[in-house]
C-alpha positions in Angstrom: 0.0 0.0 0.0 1.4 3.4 -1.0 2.2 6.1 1.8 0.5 8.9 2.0 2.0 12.4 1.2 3.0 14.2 4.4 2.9 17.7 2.4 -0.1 19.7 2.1 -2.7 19.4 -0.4 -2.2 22.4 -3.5 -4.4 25.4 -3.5 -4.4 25.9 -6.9 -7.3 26.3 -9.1 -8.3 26.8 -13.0 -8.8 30.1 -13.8 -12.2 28.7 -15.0 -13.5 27.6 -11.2 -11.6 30.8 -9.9 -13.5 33.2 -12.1 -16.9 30.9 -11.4 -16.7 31.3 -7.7 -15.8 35.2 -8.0 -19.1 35.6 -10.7 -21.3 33.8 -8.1 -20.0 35.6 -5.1 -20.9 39.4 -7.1 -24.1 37.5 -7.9 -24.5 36.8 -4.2 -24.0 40.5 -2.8 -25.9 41.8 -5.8 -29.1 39.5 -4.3 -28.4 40.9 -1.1 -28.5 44.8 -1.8 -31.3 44.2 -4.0 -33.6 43.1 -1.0 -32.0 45.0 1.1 -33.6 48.3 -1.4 -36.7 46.3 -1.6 -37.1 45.9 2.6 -36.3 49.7 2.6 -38.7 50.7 0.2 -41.6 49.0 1.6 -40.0 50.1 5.2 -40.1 45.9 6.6 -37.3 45.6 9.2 -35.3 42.7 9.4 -35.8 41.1 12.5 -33.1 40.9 15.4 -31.6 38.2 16.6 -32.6 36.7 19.8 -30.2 36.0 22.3 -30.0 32.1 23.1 -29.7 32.8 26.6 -27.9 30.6 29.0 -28.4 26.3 29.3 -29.0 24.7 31.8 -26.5 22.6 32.6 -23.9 25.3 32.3 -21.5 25.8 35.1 -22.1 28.7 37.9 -25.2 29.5 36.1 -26.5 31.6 39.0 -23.7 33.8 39.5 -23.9 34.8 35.8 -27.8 35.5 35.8 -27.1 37.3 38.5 -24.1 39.3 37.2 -26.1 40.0 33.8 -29.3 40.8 36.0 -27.2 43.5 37.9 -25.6 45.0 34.5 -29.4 45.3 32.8 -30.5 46.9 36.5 -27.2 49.5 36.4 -27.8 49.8 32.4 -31.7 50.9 33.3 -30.8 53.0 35.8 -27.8 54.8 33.4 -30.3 55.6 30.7 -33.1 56.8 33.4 -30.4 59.1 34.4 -29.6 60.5 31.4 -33.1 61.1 30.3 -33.7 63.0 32.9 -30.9 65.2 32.5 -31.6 65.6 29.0 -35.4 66.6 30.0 -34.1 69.2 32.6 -31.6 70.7 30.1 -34.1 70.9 27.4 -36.2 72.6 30.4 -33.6 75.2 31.0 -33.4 76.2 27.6 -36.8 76.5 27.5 -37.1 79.2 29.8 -33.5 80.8 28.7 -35.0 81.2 25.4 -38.5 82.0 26.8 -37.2 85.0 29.3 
C-alpha cells in the first residue's frame, strides 16, 4: 500500500473555477443589496436576533444570571439618568430662550 504524502494538499485552481466562484460571489451580494432596497422601500425591518440565553446545565449558572441581571439593572438605571438630565436641560433652555 502506497504512503500517503505528508505535504499539504495544493491550492491551486483553474482560472475557469476561480473566475466561477468570484461571478457567483458578485451575484450573491448583488441578491443581497437588491432586497435590502426592496425591505427599505416597503419600510419591513429585518428582525433581530434573539439572544440564546444561557443552558441549563452550564457551570455557575447563578452567579452569571445574577451578574447579567445586575448589569441590565445599572444599564436601566444609566439611561433613566440620562433622560432625565436631557429633559431638565431641554427645560432650561426653554425658559432661557423663553425669558
Amino acid at each position: 500500500m502506497p504512503k500517503k504524502s505528508t505535504k499539504s494538499k495544493s491550492k491551486r485552481m483553474t482560472l475557469r473555477q476561480k473566475y466561477k466562484v468570484i461571478r457567483k460571489i458578485k451575484e450573491h451580494h448583488k441578491k443581497i443589496r437588491k432586497d435590502e432596497k426592496k425591505s427599505a422601500k416597503s419600510g419591513k425591518k429585518k428582525k433581530p436576533v434573539k439572544d440564546p440565553g444561557l443552558p441549563s446545565q452550564w457551570p455557575f449558572k447563578e452567579e452569571l444570571v445574577k451578574e447579567f441581571a445586575f448589569l441590565r439593572a445599572k444599564a436601566q438605571a444609566d439611561e433613566k439618568r440620562k433622560k432625565e438630565e436631557r429633559k431638565l436641560s431641554r427645560q432650561h433652555l426653554q425658559l432661557l430662550s423663553g425669558s
